[in-house]
PyMOL Python script that loads the backbone (N, CA, C, O; Angstrom):
from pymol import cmd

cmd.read_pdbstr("""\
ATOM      1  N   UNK A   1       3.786  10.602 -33.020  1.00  0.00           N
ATOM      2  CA  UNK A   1       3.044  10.328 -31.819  1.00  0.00           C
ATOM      3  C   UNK A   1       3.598  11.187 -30.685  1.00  0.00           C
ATOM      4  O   UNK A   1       4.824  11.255 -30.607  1.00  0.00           O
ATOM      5  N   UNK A   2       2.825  11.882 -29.756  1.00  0.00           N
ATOM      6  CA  UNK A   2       3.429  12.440 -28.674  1.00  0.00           C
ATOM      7  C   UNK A   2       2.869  12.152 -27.684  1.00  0.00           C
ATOM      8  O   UNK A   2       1.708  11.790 -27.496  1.00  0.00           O
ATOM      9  N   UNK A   3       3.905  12.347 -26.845  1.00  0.00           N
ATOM     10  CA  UNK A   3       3.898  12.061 -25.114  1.00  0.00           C
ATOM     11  C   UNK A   3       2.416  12.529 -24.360  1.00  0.00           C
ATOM     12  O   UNK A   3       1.896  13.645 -24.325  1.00  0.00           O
ATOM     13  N   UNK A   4       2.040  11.471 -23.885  1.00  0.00           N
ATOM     14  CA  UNK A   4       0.815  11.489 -22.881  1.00  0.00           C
ATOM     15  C   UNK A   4       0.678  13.032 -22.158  1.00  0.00           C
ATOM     16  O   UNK A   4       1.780  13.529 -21.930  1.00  0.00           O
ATOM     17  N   UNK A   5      -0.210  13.670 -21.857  1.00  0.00           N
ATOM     18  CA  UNK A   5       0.041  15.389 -21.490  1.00  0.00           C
ATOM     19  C   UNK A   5      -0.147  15.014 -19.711  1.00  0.00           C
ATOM     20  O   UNK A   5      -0.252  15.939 -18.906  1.00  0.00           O
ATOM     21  N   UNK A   6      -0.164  13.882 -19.367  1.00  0.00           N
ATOM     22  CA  UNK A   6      -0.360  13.852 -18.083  1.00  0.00           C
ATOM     23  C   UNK A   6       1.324  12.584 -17.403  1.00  0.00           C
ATOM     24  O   UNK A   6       1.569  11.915 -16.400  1.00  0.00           O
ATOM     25  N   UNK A   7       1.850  12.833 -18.394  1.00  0.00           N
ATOM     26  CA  UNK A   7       3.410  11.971 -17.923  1.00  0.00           C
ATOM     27  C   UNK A   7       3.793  12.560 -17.268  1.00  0.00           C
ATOM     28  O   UNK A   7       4.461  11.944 -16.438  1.00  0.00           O
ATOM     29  N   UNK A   8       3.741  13.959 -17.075  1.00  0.00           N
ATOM     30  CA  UNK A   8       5.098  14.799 -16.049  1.00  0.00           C
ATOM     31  C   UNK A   8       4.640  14.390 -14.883  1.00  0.00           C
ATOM     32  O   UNK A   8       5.212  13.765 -13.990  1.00  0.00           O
ATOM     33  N   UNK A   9       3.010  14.996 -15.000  1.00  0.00           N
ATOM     34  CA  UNK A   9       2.276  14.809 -13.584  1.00  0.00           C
ATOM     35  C   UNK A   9       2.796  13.300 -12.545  1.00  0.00           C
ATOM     36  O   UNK A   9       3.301  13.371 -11.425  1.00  0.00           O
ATOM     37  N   UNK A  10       2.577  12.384 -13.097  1.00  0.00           N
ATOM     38  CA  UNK A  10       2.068  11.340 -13.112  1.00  0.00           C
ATOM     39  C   UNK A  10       3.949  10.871 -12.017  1.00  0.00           C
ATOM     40  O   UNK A  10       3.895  10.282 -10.938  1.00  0.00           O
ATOM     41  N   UNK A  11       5.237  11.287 -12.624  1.00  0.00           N
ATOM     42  CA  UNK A  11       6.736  11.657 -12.360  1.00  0.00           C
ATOM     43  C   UNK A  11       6.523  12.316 -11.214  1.00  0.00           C
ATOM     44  O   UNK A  11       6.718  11.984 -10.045  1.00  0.00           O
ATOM     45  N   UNK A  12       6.008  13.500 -11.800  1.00  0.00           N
ATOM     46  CA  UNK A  12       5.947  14.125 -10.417  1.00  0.00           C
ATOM     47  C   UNK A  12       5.329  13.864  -8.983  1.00  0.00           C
ATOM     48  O   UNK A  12       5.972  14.111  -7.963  1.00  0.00           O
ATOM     49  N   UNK A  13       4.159  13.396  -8.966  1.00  0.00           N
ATOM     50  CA  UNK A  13       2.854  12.494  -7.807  1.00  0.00           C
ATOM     51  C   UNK A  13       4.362  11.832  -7.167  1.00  0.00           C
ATOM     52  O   UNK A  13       4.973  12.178  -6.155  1.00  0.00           O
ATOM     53  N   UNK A  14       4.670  10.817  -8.113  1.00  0.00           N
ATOM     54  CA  UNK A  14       5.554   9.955  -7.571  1.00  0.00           C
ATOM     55  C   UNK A  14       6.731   9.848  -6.550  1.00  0.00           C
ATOM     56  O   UNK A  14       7.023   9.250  -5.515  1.00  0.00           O
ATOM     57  N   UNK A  15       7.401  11.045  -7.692  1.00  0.00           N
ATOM     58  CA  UNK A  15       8.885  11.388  -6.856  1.00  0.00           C
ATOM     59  C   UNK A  15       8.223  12.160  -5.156  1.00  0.00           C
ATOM     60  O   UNK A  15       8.765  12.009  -4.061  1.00  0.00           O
ATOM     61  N   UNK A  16       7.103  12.861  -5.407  1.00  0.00           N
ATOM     62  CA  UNK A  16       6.751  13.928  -4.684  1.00  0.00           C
ATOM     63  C   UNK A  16       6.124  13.148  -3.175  1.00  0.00           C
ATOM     64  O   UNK A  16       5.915  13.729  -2.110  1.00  0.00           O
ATOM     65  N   UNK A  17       5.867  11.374  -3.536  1.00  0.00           N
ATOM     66  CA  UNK A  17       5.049  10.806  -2.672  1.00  0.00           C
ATOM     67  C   UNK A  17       6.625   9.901  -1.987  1.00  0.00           C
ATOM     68  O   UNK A  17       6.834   9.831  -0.776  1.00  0.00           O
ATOM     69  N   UNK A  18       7.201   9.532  -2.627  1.00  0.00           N
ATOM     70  CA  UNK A  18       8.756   8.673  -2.187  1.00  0.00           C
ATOM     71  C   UNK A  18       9.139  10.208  -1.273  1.00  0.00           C
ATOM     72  O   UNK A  18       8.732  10.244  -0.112  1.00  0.00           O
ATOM     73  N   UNK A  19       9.811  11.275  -1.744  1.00  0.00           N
ATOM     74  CA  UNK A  19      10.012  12.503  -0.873  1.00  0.00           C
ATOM     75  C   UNK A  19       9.474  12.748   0.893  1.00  0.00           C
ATOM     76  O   UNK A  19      10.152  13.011   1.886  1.00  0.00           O
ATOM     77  N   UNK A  20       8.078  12.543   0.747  1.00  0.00           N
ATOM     78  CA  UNK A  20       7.031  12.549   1.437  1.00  0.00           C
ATOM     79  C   UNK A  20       7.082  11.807   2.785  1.00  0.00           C
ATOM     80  O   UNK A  20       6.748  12.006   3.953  1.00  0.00           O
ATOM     81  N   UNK A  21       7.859  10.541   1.794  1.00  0.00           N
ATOM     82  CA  UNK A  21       7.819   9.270   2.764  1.00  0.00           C
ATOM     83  C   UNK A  21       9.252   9.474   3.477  1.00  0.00           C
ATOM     84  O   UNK A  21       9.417   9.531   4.696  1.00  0.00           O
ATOM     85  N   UNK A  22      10.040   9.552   2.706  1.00  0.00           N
ATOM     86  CA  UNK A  22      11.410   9.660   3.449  1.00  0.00           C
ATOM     87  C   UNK A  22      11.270  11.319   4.611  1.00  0.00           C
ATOM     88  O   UNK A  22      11.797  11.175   5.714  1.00  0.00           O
ATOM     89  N   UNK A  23      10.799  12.324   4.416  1.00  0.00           N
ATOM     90  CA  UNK A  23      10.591  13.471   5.283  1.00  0.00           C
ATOM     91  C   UNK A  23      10.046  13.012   6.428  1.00  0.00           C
ATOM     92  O   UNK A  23      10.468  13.781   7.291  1.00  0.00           O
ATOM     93  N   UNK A  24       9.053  11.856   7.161  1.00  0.00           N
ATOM     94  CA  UNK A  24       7.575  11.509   7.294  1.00  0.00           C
ATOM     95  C   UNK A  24       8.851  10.498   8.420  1.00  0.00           C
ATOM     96  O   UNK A  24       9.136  10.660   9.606  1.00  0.00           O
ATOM     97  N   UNK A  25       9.325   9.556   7.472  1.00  0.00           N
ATOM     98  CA  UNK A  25      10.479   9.208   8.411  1.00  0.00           C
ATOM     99  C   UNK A  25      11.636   9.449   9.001  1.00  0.00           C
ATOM    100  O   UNK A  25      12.022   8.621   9.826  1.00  0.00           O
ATOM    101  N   UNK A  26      12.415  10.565   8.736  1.00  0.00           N
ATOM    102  CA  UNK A  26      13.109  11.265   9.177  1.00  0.00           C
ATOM    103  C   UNK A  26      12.615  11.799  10.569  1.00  0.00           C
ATOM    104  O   UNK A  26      13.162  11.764  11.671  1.00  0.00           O
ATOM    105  N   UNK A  27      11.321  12.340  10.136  1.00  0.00           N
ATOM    106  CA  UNK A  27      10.435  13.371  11.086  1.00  0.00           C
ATOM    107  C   UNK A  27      10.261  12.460  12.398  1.00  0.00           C
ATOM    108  O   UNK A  27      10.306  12.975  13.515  1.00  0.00           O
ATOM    109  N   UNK A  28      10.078  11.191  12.228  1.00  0.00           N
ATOM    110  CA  UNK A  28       9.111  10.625  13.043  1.00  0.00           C
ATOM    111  C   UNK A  28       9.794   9.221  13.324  1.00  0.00           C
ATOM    112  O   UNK A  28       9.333   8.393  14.110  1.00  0.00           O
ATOM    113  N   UNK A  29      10.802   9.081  12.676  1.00  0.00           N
ATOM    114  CA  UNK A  29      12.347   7.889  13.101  1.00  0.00           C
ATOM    115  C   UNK A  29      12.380   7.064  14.005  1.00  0.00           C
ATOM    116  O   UNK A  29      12.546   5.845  14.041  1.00  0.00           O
ATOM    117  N   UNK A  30      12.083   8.393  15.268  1.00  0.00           N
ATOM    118  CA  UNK A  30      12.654   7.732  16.575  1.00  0.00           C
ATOM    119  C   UNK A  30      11.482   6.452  17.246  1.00  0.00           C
ATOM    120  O   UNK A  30      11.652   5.467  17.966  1.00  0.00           O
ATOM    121  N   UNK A  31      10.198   7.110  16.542  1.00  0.00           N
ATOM    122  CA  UNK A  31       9.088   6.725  16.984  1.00  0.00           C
ATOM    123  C   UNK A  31       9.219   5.032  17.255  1.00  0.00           C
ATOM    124  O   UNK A  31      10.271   4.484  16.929  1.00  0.00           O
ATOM    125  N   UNK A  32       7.880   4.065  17.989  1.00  0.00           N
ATOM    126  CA  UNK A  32       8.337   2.683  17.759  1.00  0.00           C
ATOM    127  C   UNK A  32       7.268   2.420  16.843  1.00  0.00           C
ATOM    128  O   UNK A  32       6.068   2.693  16.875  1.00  0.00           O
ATOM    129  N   UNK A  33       8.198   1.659  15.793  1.00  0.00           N
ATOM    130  CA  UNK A  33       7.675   0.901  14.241  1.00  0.00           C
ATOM    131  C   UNK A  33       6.044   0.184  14.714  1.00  0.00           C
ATOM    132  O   UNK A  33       5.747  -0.622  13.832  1.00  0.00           O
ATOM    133  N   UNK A  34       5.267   0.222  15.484  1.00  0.00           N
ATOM    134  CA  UNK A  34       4.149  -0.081  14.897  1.00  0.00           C
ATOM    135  C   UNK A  34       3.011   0.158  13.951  1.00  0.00           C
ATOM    136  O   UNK A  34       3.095   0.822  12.918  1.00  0.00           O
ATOM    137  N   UNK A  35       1.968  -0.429  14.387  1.00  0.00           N
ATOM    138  CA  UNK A  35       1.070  -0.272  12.779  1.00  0.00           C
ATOM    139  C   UNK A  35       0.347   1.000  13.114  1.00  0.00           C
ATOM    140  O   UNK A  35      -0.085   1.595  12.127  1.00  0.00           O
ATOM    141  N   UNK A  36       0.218   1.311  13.773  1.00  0.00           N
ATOM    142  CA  UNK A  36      -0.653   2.998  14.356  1.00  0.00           C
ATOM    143  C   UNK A  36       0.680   3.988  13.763  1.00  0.00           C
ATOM    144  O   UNK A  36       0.688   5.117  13.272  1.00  0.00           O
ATOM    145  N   UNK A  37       1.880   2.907  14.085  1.00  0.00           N
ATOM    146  CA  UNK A  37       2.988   4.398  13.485  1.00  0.00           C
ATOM    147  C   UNK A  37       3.027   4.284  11.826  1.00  0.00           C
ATOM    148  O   UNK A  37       3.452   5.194  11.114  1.00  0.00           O
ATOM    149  N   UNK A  38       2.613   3.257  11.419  1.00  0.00           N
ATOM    150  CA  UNK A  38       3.181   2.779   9.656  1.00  0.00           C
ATOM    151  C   UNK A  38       1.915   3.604   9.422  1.00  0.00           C
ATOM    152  O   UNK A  38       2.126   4.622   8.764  1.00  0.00           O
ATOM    153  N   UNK A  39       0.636   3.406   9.807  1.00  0.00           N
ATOM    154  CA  UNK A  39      -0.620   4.480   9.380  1.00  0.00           C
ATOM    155  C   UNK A  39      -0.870   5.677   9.226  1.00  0.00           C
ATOM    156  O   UNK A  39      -1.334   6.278   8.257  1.00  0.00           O
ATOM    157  N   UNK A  40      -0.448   6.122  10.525  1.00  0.00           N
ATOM    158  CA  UNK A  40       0.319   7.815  10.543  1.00  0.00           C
ATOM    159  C   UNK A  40       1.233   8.245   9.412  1.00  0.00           C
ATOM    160  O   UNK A  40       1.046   9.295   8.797  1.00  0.00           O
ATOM    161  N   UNK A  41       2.278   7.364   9.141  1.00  0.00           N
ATOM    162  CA  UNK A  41       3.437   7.596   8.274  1.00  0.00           C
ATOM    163  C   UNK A  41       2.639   7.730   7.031  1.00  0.00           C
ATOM    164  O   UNK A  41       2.883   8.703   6.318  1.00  0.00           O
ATOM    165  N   UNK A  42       1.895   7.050   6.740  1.00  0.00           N
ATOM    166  CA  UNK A  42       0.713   6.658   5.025  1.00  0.00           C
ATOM    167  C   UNK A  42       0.092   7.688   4.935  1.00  0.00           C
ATOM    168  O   UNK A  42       0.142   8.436   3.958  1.00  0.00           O
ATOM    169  N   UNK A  43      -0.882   7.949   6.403  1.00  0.00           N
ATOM    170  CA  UNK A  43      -1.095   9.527   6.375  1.00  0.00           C
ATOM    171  C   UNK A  43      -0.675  10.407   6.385  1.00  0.00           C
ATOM    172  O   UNK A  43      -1.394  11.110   5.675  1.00  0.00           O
ATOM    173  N   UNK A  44       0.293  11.101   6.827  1.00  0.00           N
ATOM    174  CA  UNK A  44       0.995  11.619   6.699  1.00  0.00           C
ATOM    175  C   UNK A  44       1.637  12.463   5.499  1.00  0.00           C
ATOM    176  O   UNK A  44       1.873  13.667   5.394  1.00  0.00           O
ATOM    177  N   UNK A  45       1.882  11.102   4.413  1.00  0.00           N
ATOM    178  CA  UNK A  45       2.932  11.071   3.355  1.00  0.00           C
ATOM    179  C   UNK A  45       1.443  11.674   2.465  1.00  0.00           C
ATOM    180  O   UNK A  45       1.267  12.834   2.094  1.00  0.00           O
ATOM    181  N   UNK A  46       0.737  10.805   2.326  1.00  0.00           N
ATOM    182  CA  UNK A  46      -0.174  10.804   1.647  1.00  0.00           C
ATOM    183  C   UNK A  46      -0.734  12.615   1.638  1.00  0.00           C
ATOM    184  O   UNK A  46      -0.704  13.368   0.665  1.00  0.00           O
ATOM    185  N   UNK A  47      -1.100  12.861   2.709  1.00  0.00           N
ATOM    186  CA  UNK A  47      -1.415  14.575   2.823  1.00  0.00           C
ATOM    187  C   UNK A  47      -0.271  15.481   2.122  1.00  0.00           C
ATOM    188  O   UNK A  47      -0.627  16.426   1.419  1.00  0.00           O
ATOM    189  N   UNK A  48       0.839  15.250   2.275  1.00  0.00           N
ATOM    190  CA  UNK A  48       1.809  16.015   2.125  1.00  0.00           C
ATOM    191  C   UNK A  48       1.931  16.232   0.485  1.00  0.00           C
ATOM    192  O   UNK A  48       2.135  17.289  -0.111  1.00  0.00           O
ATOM    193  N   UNK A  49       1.723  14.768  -0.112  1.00  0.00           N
ATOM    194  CA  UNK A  49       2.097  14.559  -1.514  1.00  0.00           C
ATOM    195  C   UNK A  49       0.927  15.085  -1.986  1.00  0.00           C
ATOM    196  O   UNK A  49       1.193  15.559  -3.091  1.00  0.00           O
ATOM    197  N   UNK A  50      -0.566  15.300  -1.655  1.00  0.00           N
ATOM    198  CA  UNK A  50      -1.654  16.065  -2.206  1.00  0.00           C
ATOM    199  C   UNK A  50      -1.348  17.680  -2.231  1.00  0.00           C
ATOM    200  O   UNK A  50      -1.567  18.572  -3.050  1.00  0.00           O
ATOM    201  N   UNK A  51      -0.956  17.640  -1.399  1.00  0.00           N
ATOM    202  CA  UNK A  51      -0.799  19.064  -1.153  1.00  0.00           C
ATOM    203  C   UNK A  51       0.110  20.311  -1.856  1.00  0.00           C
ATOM    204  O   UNK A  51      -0.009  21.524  -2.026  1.00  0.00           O
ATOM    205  N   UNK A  52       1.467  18.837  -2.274  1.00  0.00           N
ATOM    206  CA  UNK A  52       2.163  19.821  -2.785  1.00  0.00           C
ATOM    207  C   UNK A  52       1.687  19.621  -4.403  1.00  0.00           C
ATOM    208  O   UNK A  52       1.780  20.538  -5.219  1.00  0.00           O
ATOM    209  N   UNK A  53       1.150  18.240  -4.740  1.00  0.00           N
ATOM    210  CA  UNK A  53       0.600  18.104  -6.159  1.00  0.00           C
ATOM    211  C   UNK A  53      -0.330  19.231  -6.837  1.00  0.00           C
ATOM    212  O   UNK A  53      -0.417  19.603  -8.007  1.00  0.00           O
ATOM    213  N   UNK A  54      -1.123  19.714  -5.428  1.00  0.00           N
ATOM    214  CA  UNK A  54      -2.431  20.519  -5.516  1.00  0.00           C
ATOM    215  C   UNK A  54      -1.887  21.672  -6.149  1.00  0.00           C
ATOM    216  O   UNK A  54      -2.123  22.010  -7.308  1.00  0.00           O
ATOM    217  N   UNK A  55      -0.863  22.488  -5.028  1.00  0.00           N
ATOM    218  CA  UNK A  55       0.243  23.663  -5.463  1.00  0.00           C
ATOM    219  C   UNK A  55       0.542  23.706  -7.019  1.00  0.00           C
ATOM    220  O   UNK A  55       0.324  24.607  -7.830  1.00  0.00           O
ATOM    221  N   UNK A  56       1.144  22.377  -7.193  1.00  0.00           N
ATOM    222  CA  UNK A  56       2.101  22.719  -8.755  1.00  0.00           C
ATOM    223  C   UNK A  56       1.488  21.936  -9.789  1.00  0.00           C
ATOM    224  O   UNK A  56       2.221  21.376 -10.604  1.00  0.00           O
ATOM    225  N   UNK A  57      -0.434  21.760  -9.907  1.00  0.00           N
ATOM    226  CA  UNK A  57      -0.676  21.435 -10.769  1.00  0.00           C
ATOM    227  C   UNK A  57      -2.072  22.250 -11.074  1.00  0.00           C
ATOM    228  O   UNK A  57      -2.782  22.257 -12.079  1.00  0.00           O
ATOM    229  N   UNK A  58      -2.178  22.873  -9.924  1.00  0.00           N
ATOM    230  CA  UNK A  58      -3.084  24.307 -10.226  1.00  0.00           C
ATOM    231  C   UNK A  58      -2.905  25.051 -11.394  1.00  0.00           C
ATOM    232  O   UNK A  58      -1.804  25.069 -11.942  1.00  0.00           O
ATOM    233  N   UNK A  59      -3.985  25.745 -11.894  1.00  0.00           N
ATOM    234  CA  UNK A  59      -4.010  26.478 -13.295  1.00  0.00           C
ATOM    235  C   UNK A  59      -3.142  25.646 -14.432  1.00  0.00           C
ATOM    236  O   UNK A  59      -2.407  26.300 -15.171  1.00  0.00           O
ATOM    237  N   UNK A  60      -3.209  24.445 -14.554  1.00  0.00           N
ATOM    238  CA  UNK A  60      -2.891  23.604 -15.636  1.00  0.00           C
ATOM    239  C   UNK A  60      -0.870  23.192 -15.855  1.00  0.00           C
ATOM    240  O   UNK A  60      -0.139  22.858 -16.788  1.00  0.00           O
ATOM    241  N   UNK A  61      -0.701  23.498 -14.292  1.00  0.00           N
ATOM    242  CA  UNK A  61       0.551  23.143 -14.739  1.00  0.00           C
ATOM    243  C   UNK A  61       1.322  21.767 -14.170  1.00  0.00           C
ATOM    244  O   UNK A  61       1.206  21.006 -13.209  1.00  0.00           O
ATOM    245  N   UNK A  62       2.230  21.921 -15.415  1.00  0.00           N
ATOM    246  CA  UNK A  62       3.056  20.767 -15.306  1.00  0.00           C
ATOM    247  C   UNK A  62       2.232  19.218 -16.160  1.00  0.00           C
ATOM    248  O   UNK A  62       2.107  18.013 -15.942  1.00  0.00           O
ATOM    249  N   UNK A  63       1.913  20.045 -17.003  1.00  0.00           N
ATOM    250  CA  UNK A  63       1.261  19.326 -18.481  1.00  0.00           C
ATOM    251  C   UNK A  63       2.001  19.677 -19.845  1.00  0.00           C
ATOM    252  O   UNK A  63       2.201  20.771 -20.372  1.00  0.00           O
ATOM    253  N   UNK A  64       2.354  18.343 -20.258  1.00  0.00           N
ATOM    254  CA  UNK A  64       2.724  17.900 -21.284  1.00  0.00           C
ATOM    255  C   UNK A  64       2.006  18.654 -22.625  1.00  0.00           C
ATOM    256  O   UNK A  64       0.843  18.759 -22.235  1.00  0.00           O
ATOM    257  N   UNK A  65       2.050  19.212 -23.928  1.00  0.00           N
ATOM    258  CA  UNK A  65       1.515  19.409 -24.933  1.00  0.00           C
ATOM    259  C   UNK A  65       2.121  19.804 -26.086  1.00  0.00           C
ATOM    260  O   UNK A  65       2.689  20.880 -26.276  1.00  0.00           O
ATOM    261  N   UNK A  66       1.939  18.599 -27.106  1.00  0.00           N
ATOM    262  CA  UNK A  66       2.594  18.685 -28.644  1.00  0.00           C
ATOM    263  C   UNK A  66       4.127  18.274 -28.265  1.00  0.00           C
ATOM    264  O   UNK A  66       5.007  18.711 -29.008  1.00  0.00           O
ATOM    265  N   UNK A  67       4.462  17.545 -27.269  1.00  0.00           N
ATOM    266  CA  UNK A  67       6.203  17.313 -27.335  1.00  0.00           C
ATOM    267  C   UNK A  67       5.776  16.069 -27.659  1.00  0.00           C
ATOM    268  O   UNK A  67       4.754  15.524 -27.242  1.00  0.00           O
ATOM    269  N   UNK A  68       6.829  15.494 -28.647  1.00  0.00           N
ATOM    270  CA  UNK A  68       6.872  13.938 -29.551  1.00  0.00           C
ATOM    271  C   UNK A  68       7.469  13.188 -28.231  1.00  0.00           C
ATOM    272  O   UNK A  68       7.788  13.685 -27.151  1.00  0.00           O
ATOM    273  N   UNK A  69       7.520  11.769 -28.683  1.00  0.00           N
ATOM    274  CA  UNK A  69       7.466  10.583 -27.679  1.00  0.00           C
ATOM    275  C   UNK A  69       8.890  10.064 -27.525  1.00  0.00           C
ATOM    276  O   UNK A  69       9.428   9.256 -26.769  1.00  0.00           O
ATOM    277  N   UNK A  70       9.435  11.111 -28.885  1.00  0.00           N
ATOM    278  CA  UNK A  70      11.084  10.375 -29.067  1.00  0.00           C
ATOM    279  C   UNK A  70      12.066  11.545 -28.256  1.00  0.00           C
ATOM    280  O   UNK A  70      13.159  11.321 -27.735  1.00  0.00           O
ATOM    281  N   UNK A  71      11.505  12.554 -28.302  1.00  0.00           N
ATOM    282  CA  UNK A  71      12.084  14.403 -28.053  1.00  0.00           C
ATOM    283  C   UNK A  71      12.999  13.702 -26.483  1.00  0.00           C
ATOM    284  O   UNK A  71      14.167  13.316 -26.445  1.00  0.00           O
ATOM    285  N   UNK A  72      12.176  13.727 -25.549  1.00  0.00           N
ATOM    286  CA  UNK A  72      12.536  13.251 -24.100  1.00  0.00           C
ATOM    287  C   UNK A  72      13.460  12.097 -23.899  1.00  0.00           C
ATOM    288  O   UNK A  72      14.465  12.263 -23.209  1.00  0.00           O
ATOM    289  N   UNK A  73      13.240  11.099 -24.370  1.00  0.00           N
ATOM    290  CA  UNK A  73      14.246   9.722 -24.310  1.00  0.00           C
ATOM    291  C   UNK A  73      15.825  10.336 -25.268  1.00  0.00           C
ATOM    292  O   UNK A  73      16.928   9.793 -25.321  1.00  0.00           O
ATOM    293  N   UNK A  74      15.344  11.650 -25.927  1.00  0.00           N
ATOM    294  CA  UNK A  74      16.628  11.712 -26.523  1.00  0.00           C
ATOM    295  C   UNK A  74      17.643  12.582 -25.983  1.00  0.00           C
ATOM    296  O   UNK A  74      18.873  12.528 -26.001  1.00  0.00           O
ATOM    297  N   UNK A  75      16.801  13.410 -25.491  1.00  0.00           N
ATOM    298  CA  UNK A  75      17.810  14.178 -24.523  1.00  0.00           C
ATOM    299  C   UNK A  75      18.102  13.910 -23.086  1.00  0.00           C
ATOM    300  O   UNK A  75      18.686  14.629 -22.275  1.00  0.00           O
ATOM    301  N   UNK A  76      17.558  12.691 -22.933  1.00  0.00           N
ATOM    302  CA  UNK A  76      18.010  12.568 -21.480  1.00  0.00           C
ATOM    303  C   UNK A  76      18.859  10.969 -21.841  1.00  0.00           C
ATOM    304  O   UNK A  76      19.434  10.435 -20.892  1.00  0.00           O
ATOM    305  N   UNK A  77      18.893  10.329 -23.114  1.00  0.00           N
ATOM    306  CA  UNK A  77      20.545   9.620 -23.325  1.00  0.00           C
ATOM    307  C   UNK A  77      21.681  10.456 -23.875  1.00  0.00           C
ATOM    308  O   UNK A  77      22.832  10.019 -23.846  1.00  0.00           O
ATOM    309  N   UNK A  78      21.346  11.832 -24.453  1.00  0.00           N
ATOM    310  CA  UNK A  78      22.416  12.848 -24.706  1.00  0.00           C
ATOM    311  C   UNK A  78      23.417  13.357 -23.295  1.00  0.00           C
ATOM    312  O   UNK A  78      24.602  13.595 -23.063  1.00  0.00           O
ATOM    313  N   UNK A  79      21.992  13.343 -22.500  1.00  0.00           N
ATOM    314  CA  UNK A  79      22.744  13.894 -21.523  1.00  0.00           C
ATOM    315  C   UNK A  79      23.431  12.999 -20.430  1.00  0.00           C
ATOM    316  O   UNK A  79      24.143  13.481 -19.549  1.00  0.00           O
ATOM    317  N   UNK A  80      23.200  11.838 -20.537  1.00  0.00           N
ATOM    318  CA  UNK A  80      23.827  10.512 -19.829  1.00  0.00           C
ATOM    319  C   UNK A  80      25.092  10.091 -20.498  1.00  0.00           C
ATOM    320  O   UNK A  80      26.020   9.452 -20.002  1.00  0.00           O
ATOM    321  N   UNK A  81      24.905  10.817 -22.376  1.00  0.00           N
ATOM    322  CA  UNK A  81      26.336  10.116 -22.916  1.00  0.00           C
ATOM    323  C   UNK A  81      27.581  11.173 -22.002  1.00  0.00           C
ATOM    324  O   UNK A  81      28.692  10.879 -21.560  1.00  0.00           O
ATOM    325  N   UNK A  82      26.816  12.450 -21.981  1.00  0.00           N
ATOM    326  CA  UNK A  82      28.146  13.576 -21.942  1.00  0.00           C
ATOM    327  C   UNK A  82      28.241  13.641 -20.283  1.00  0.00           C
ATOM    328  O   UNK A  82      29.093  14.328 -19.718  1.00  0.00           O
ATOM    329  N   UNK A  83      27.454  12.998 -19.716  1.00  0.00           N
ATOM    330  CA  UNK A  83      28.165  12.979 -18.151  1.00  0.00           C
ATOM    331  C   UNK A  83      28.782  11.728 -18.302  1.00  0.00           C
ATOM    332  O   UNK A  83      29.708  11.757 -17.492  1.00  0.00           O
ATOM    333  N   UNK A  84      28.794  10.723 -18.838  1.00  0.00           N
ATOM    334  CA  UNK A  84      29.620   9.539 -18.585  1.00  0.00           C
ATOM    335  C   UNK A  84      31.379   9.827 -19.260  1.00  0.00           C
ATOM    336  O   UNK A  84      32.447   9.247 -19.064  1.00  0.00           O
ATOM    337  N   UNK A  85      30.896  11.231 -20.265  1.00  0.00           N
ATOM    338  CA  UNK A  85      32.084  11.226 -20.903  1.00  0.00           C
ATOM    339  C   UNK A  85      33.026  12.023 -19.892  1.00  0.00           C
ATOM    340  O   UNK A  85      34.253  11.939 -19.849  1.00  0.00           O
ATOM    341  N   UNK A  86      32.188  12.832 -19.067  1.00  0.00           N
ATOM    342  CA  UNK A  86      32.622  13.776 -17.935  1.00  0.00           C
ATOM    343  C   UNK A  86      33.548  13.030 -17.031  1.00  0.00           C
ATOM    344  O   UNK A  86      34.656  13.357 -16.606  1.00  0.00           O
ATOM    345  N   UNK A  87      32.785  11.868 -16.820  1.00  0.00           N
ATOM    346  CA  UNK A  87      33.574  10.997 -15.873  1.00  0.00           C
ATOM    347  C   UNK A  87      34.948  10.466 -16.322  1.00  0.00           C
ATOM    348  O   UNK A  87      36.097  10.464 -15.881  1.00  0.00           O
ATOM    349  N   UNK A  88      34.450  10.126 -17.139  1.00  0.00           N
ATOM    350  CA  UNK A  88      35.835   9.883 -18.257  1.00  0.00           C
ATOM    351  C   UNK A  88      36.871  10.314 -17.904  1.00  0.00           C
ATOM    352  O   UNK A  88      37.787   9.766 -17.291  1.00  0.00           O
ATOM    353  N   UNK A  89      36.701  11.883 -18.494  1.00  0.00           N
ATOM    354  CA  UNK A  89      37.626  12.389 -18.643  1.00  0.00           C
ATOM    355  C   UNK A  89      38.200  12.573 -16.994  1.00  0.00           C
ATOM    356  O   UNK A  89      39.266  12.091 -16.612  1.00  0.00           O
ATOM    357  N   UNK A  90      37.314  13.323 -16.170  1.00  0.00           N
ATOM    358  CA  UNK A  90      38.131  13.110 -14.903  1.00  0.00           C
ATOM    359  C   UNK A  90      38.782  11.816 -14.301  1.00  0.00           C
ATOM    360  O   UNK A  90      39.653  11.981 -13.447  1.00  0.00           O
ATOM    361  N   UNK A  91      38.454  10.616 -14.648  1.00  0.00           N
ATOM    362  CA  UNK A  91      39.265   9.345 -14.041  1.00  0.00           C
ATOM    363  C   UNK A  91      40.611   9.661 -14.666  1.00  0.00           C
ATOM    364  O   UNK A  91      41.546   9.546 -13.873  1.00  0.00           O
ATOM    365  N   UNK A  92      40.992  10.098 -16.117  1.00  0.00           N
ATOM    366  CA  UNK A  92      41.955  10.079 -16.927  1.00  0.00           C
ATOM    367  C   UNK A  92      42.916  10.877 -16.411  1.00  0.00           C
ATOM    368  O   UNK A  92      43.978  11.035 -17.014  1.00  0.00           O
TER     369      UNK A  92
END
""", "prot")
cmd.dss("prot")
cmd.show_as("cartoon", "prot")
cmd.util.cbc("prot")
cmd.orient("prot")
């Protein structure tokens, strides 16, 4: 069985819309927290995260195809064993 061809996307929207939001508040911090400002902020975030989705999913990218369902979960606990071992070793 392999991985959905629209999982990366789907990671990416996400991280790209949390990003969005934290820039959006940084940007706009000082402002006072009302609901005209929380709307702006939605808008805001919301434009930003289309925009850059639009960029890096143009001409078909950042699609999944023929990678198995197990491939990904395995290299990303490979790579959690050997940084924990990293740590390891530096506490030692």
């Amino acid at each position: 069985m392999n991985t959905p061809t629209q999982t990366l996307r789907v990671v990416f929207s996400l991280s790209a819309l949390a990003c969005s939001v934290v820039l959006m508040l940084f940007v706009r911090g000082r402002a006072e927290w009302t609901d005209a400002f929380w709307l702006q902020l939605a808008a805001a975030s919301v434009a930003l995260c289309v925009a850059g989705c639009f960029v890096a999913f143009r001409n078909g990218g950042l699609r999944l195809e023929a990678v198995p369902l197990g491939r990904p979960s395995t290299i990303s606990l490979g790579r959690i064993h050997l940084h924990w071992m990293r740590l390891a070793l530096d506490q030692a």
